[in-house]
C-alpha positions in Angstrom: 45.5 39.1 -46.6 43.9 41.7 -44.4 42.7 45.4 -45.6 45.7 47.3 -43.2 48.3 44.9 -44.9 47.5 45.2 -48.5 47.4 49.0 -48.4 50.6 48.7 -46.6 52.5 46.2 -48.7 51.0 48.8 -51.7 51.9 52.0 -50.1 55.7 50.5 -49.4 56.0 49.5 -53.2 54.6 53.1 -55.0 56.4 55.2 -51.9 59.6 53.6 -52.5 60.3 56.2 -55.0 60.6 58.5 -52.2 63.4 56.5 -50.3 66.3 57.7 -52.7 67.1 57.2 -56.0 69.1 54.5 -55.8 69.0 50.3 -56.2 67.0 50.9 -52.9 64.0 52.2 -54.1 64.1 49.8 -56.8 64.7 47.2 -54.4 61.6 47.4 -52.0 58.7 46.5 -54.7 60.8 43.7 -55.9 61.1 42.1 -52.3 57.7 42.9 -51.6 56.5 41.0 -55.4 58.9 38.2 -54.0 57.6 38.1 -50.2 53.5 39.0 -50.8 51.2 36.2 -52.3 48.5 38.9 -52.1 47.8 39.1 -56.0 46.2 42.8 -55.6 49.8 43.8 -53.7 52.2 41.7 -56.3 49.8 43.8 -59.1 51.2 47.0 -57.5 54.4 45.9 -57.0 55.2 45.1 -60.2 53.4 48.9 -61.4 55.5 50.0 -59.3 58.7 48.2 -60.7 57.7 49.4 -64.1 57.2 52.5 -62.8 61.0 52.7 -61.9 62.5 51.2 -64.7 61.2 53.8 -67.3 62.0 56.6 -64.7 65.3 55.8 -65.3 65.1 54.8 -69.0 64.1 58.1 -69.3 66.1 60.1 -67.1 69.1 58.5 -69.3 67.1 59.7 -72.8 66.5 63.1 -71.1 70.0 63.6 -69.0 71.7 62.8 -72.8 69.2 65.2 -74.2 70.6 67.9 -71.8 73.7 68.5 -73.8 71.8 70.0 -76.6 69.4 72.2 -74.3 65.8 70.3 -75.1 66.7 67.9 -72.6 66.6 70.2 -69.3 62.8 70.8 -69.7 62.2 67.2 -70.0 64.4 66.7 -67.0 62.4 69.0 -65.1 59.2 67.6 -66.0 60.5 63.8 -65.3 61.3 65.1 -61.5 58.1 66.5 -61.0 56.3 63.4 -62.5 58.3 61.0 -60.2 57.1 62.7 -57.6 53.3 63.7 -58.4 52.7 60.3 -60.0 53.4 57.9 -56.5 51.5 60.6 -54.6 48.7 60.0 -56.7 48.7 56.0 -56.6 48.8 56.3 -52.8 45.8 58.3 -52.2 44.2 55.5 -55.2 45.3 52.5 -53.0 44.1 54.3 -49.8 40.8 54.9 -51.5 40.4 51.7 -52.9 42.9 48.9 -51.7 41.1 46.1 -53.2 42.1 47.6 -56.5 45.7 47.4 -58.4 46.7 51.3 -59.6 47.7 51.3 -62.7 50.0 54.6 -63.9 49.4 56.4 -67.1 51.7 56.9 -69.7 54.1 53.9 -68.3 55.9 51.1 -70.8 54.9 48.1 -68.9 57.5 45.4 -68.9 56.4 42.8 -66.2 
C-alpha cells in the first residue's frame, strides 16, 4: 500500500472519534481492520478500536461515579483526553506513517 493511503486509512481510524459518539465512530476502524490488508493500517485500526472501547468503559465507571460528586472531574478529564489523545496519534501517523501509534495509558483488548 502506498504512503497517501496508509496515512489515510490511519487518519480515518484515530479521527473517527471525532464523527460522534455513537456505533459510528466505533464503526469506521472496524471496517477499515476488515477492508485494509496493510498490516501498519490494521495495527492502528485495532489502537484505535481499543481506544474506543475503554472510552466508553470508562465513561460508564465515571458517569456512575458522578452520582457521588468524584465522578464529574473524571468526566471532565475523560472528554478532554478523547479529544487530545486522537489529535495527538494523527500528527504521529503524519510524521511517521510507516509506524503503528500506540496510545498511553489504554487496556488493549485486540
Amino acid at each position: 500500500m502506498d504512503t497517501d493511503r496508509r496515512k489515510l486509512f490511519s487518519i480515518l481510524a484515530h479521527g473517527s472519534i471525532f464523527f460522534s459518539s455513537t456505533l459510528l465512530a466505533f464503526a469506521v476502524p472496524i471496517a477499515i481492520l476488515l477492508i485494509s490488508e496493510d498490516e501498519i493500517v490494521q495495527r492502528n485500526a485495532k489502537e484505535a478500536i481499543n481506544f474506543h472501547i475503554n472510552l466508553y468503559v470508562f465513561g460508564v465507571i465515571f458517569g456512575a461515579l458522578s452520582f457521588i460528586v468524584i465522578g464529574i472531574p473524571f468526566l471532565i478529564g475523560l472528554i478532554i483526553v478523547s479529544f487530545v489523545f486522537p489529535i495527538v496519534a494523527i500528527v504521529e501517523i503524519v510524521n511517521n506513517p510507516d509506524r503503528a501509534y500506540r496510545y498511553s495509558l489504554v487496556f488493549r483488548l485486540f
